[in-house]
Every structure is written in structure tokens, then in C-alpha cells.
C-alpha positions as MATLAB code, in Angstrom:
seq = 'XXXXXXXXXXXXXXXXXXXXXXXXXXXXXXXXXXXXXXXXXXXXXXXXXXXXXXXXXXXXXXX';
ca = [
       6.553   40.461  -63.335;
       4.094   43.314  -62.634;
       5.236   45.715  -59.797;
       2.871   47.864  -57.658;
       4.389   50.455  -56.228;
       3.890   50.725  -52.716;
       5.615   53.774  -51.039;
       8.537   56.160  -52.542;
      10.190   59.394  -51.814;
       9.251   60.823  -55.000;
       6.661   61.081  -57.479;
       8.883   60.634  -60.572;
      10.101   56.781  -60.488;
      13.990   57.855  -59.837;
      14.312   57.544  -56.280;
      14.118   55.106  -53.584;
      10.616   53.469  -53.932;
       9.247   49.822  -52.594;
       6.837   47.770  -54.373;
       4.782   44.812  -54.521;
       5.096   42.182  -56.759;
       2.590   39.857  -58.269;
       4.766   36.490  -56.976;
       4.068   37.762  -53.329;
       7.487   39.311  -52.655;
       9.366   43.150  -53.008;
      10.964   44.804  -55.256;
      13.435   47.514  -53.400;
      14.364   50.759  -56.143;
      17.157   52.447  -54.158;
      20.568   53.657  -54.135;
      23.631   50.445  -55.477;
      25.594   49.182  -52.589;
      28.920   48.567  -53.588;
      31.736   48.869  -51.050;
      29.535   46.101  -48.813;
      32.505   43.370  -48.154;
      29.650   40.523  -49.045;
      30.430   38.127  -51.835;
      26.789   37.804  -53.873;
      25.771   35.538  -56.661;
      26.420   37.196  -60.040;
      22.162   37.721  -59.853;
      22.039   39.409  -56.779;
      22.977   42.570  -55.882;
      22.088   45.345  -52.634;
      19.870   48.355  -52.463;
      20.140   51.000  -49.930;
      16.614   53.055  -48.994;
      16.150   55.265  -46.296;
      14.766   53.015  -42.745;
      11.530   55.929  -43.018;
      10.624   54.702  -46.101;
      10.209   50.969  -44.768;
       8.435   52.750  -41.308;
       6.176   54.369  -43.859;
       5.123   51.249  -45.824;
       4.744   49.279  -42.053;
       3.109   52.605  -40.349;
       0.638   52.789  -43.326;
      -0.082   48.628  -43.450;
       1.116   48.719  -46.811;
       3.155   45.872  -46.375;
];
């Protein structure tokens, strides 16, 4: 899979970034969720980001 990133709150790859993917979807870097009360598939799992960071990628029509 090759990942574009998109918008981030950092520079250096270790903090909560979105990006495009080449199969049309996104790939969300951010913080594990793990107190959540949700029962996932084994291949699943939650990311917290920050909501600016998705109003950024809207606001700037990068997604």
C-alpha cells in the first residue's frame, strides 16, 4: 500500500498524521484507543487524532 500523507501535527512522522492511500481510502496515525468498551475484530483497532487535524484536511480540500 503506498500512503500519501495528507495533513499532520508534526514534521517528524511520530504524531497524529492522516493520509491517503492508493486503494482510495485513509490511513489515520494517532494516539491507541484502548479503554473504548467496543468489541473489534482481532484486525481492527481505534486511533484517536485531534478533531483540528480532520478540520484542517476538510478546510484545506485535502480530503
Amino acid at each position: 500500500m503506498k500512503l500519501t500523507r495528507l495533513v499532520g501535527e508534526c514534521e517528524d512522522g511520530e504524531c497524529p498524521t492522516i493520509y491517503a492511500t492508493d486503494r482510495g481510502t485513509l490511513a489515520i496515525q494517532g494516539g491507541k484507543v484502548t479503554n473504548h468498551g467496543l468489541t473489534l475484530p482481532p484486525h481492527e483497532t481505534l486511533a484517536e487524532i485531534p478533531i483540528e487535524l480532520v478540520r484542517k484536511a476538510v478546510r484545506d480540500n485535502l480530503i
